[in-house]
C-alpha positions in Angstrom: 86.2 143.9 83.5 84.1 141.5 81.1 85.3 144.0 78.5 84.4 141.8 75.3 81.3 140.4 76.4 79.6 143.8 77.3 80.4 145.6 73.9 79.0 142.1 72.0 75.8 141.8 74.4 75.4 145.9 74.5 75.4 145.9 71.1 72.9 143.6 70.1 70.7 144.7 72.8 70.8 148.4 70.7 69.8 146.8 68.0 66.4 146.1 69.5 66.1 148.0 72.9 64.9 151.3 70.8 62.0 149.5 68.4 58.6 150.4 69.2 57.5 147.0 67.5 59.6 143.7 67.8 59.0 140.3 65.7 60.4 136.9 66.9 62.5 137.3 64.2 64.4 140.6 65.7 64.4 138.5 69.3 65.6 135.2 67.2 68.8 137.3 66.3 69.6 139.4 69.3 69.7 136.1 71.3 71.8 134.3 68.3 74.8 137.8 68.7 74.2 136.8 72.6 74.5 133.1 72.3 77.8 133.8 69.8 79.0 137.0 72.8 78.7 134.2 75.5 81.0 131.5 74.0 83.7 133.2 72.7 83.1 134.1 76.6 84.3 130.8 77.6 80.7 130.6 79.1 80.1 126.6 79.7 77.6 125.3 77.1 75.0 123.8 79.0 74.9 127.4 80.5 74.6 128.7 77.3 71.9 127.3 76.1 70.3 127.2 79.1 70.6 130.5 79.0 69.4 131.1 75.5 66.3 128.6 75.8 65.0 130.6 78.9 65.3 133.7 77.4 63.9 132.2 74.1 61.2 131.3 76.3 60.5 134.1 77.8 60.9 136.6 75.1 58.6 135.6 72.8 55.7 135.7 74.9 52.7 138.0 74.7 54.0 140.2 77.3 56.9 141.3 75.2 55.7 141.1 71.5 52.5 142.9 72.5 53.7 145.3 75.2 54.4 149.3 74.7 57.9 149.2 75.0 58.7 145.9 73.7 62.8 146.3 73.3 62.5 147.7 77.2 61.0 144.6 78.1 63.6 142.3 75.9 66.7 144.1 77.8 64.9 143.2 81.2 64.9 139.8 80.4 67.7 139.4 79.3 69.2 140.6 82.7 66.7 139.0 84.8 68.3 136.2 83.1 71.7 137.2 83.4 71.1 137.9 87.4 69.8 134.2 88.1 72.4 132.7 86.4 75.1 134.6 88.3 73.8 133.4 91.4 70.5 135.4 92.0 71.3 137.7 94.9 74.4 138.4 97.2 75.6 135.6 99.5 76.7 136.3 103.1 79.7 134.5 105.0 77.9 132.1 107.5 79.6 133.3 110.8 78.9 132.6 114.2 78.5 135.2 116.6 81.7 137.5 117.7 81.7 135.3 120.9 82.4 132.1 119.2 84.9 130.8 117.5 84.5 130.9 113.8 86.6 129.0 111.1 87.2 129.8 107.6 89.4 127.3 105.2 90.8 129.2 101.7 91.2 126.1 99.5 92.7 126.3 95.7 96.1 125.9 93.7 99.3 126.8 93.8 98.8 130.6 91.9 95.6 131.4 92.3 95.9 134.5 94.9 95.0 131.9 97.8 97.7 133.7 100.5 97.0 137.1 99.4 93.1 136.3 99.4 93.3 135.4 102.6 95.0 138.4 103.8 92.3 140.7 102.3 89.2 138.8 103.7 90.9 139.2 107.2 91.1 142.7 106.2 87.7 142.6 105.6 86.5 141.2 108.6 88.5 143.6 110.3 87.2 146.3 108.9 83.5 144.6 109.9 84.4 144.4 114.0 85.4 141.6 113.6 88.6 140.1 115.5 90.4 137.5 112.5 93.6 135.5 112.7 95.5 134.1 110.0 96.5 130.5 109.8 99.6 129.4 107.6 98.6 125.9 107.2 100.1 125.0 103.8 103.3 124.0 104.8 104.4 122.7 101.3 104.7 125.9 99.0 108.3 127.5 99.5 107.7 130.6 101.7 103.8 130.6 101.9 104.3 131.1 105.6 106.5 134.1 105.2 104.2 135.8 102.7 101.3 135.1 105.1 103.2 137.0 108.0 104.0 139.8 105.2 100.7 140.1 104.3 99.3 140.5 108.1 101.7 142.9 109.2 100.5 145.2 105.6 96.7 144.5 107.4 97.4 144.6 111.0 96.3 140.8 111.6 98.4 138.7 113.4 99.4 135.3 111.8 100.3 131.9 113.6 102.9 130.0 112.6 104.2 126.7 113.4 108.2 126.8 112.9 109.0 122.8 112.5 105.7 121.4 112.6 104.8 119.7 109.7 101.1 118.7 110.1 98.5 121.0 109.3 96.4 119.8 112.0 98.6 120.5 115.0 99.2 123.9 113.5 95.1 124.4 113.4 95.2 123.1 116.9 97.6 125.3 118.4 95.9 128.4 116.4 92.5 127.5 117.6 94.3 127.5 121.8 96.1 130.8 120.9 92.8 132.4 119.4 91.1 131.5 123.1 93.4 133.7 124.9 93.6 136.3 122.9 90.4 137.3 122.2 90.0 136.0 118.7 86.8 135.3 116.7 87.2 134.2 113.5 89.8 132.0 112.5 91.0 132.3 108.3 93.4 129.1 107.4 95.7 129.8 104.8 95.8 126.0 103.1 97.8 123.7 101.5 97.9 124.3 97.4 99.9 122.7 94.6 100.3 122.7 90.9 97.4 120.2 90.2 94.8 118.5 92.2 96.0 115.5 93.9 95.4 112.4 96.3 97.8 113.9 98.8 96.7 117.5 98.9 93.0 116.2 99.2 93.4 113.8 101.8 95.3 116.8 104.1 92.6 118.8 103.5 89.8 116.3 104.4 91.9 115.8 107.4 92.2 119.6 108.1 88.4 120.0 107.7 87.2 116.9 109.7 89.4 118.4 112.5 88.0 122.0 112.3 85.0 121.8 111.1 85.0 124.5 109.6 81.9 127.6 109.0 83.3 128.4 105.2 85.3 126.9 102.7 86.1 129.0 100.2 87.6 128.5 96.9 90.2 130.7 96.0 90.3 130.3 91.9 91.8 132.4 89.0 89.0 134.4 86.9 91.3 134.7 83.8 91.8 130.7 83.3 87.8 130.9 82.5 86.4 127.3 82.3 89.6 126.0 84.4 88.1 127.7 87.0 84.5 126.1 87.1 86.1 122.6 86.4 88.6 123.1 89.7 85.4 123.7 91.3 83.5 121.3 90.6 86.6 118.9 92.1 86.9 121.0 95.1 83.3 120.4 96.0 83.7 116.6 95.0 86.3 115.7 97.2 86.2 118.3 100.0 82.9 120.3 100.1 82.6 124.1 99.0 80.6 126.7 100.9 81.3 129.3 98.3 84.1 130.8 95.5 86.3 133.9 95.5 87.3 134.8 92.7 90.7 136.4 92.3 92.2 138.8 89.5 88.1 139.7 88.5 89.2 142.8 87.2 91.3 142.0 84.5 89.0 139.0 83.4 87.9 140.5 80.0 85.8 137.6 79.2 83.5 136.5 82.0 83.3 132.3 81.4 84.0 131.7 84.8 81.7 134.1 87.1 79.2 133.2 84.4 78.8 129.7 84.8 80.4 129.2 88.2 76.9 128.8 89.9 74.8 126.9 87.5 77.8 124.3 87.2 78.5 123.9 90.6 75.5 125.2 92.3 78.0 127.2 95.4 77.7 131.0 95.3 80.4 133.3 94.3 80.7 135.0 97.3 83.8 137.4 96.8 85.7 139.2 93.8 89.2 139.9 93.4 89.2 143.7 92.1 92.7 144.6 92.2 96.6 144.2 93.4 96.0 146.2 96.8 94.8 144.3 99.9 91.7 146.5 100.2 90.2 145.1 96.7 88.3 142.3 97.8 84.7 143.2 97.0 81.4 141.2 97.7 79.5 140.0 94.8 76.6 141.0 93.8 74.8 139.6 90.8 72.5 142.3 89.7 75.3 144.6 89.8 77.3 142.5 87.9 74.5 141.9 85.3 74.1 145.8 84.7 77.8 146.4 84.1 77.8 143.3 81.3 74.8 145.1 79.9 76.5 148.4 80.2 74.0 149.8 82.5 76.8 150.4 84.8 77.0 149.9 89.0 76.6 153.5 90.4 75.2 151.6 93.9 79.1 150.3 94.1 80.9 153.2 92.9 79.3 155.4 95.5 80.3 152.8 98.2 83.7 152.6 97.6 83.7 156.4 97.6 82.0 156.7 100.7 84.4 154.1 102.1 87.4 156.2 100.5 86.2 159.4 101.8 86.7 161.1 105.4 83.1 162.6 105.5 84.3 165.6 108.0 87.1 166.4 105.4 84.8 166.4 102.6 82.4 169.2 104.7 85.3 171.5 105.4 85.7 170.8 101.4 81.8 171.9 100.6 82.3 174.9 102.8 85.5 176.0 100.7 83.8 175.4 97.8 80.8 178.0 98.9 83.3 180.5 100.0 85.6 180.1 97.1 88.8 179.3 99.3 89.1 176.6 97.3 92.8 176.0 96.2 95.3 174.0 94.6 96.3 172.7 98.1 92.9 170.8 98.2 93.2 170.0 94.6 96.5 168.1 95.4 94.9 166.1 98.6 91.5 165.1 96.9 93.9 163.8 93.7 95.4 161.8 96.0 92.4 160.4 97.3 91.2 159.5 94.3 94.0 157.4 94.2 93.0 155.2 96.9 89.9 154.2 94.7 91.5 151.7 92.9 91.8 151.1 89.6 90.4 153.6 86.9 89.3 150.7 84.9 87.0 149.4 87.3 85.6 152.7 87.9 84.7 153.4 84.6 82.7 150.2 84.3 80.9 151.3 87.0 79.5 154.3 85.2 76.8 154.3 83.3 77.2 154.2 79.7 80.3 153.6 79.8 81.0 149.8 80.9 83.0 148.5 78.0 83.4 151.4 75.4 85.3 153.5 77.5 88.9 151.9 78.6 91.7 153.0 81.1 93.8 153.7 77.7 90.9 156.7 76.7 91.3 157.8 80.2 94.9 157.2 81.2 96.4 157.8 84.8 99.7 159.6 83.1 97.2 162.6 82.9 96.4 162.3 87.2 99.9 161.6 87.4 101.3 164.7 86.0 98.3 166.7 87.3 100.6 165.7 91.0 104.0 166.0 89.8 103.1 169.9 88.7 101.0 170.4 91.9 103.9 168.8 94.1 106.4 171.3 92.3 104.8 174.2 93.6 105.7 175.5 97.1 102.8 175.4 99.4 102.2 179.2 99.1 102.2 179.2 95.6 99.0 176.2 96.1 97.6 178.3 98.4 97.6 181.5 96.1 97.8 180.6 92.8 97.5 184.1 91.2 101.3 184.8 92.6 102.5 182.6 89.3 103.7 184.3 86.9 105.8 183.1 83.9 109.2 182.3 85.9 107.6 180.3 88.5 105.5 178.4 85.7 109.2 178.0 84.0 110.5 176.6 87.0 107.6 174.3 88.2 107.3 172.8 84.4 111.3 171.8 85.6 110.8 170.4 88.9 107.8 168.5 87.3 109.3 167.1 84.1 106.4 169.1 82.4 106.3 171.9 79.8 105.1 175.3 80.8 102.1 174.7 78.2 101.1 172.2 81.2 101.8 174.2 83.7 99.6 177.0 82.0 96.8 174.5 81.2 96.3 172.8 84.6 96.3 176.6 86.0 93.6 177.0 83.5 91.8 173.4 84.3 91.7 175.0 88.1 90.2 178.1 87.5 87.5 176.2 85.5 87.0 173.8 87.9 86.5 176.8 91.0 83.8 178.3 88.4 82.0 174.9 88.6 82.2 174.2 91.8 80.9 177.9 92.8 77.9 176.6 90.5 77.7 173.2 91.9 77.5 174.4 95.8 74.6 175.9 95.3 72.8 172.8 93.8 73.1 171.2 97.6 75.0 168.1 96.9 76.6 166.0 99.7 79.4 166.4 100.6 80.9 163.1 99.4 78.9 163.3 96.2 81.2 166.8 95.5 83.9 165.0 96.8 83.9 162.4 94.4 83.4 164.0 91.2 86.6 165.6 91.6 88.4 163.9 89.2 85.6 164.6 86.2 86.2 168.3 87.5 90.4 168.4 87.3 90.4 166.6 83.6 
């Protein structure tokens, strides 16, 4: 995530963040490497220099020339900066309460995750207490409807569907009688989107939003077409009126233009990220996060979240107590494996740690090694995990088989494990919480 632009920004903030003593001259070029970092970015330009004059600004005044840690002071600037222009501090959905009727319209193209977006906020919302239902009201994409009632069965929402009707309107209408008897309170419309922007496709949206009136509407746009994405905005907000952007496939955008200038272009908050392929990775966003993992100070406030979400708290005490009595075996190795798993992607946790935003990559750290870590574990027979001293050389021979492994593997993970109880017999006694233990698991097993 925003790869390129953290190595270029963390690296000329090195240059200076160490230097007892800075001139105007050492700010002068840290901002020029910034100013170069942010448009190969695909920032906008009157972002960029925005950007650059307000740090200018700010940088060469007399509380950073003159202060004890000058290069300290610089790097806080520069993310102060970063932070307001990314929108300043997390935006909410505007709801009403759980006994109203709430409406939320998912505007965009044809492509940019609009369907699929709308299937994980309802998940979301879900999640929340809340009680969503999905809307297929674009009726003009081939099978939009259908992947809408895919996506909430996967999420355990229920869609309405108009078979036959061909106005969006009488399908919100109907939606908005069912919702009333059923105990619904949030309503998620799944609109109309087509190739390019269009007279038609506005005016059935203007239609659809004058007839619902609606608490959100959200902008579903593509972070890797970078200043695409801003200028779709900008049209959006024109002709129908934004409340807010989500922006989809944020985790593989390696350059950051979009996010970047999103809110000093358009002036709507982006209020939602796109982290992955799985209907669970739709995170809030949150610009001071974001601004520490472009500066490589990494996001440990959202890693531990999505751990704590991730994690069955009364499984990882009965883990903690294992670990303090050294019962501790390659059973539980096997389950907490897999529950790393349901973290996400690798990449996006890496970015979150500190340091190593943007030098460390998913390639230096590869899944092939988790995955065969499973395969050998899933080899064994359940008493062999549960006593791993009982394998000798022609169980190792035959696990390294069933596996697709050698029995150098086999040998080494046995070795990883006994490492790893040595640790944690060190680690228990250093009183960490359960879930901390829990998810350090996968540092421990490499």
């Amino acid at each position: 995530m925003l790869d390129k632009l953290t190595q270029k920004i963390s690296d000329a903030l090195r240059t200076i963040s160490g230097k007892g003593t800075i001139t105007e001259k050492n700010i002068n070029d840290a901002v020029e490497t910034i100013k170069m970092a942010l448009l190969e970015a695909d920032v906008n330009l009157r972002v960029v220099r925005r950007f650059v004059n307000a740090t200018l600004d700010e940088a060469k005044g007399e509380k950073v020339l003159r202060s004890i840690n000058p290069g300290q002071q610089f790097v806080k600037i520069v993310h102060d900066k970063l932070v307001s222009f990314l929108g300043d501090t997390k935006q909410d959905l505007h709801l009403k309460g759980p006994d109203t009727l709430s409406c939320i319209l998912m505007l965009g193209l044809q492509g940019s995750g609009k369907t699929t977006s709308a299937a994980k906020l309802a998940l979301r919302l879900k999640k929340e207490g809340r009680r969503p239902l999905l809307v297929a009201c674009d009726l003009v994409r081939p099978a939009a409807v259908d992947q809408l009632v895919i996506l909430g069965s996967h999420v355990e929402v229920p869609v309405h569907k108009c078979p036959g009707v061909t106005d969006s309107v009488l399908v919100y209408k109907e939606a908005v009688q069912w919702a009333k008897q059923n105990m619904i309170d949030t309503l998620i419309l799944d609109t109309t989107g087509r190739l390019q922007i269009d007279e038609a496709m506005m005016a059935e949206l203007a239609r659809l939003k004058q007839a619902a009136t609606p608490d959100e509407l959200l902008l579903v746009a593509d972070a890797m077409t970078g200043q695409s994405a801003v200028d779709i905005a900008k049209v959006f907000d024109e002709k129908v009126g934004l409340t807010g952007v989500v922006l989809t496939k944020f985790d593989s955008d390696t350059r950051g233009g979009a996010a970047l200038s999103l809110k000093t272009i358009t002036g709507k908050p982006l209020k939602f990220v796109g982290t992955g392929e799985k209907l669970d990775d739709l995170e809030p966003f949150h610009p001071d996060r974001v601004a520490g993992r472009i500066l490589g100070m990494g996001d440990v406030v959202s890693l531990v979240e999505k751990a704590q979400a991730m994690i069955d708290q009364k499984e990882a005490a009965v883990l903690q107590k294992k670990m303090e009595k050294e019962t501790f075996t390659l059973d539980d190795w096997l389950k907490q494996l897999k529950s790393m798993k349901k973290m996400g992607s690798l990449q996006t946790m890496l970015d979150m740690i500190p340091g190593l935003s943007g030098k460390v990559t998913e390639e230096d750290i590869t899944r092939e090694d988790f995955k065969s870590q499973e395969a050998i574990l899933t080899s064994m027979t359940r008493k062999e995990r549960l006593n791993h001293l009982i394998i000798g050389p022609s169980r190792r021979s035959r696990i390294a088989r069933g596996s697709g492994t050698s029995v150098a593997e086999v040998a080494r993970l046995l070795k990883r494990f006994e490492k790893m109880r040595n640790m944690m017999k060190k680690m228990s006694k250093l009183n960490r919480t359960p879930g901390a233990v829990q998810s350090m698991m996968a540092q421990w097993g490499r």
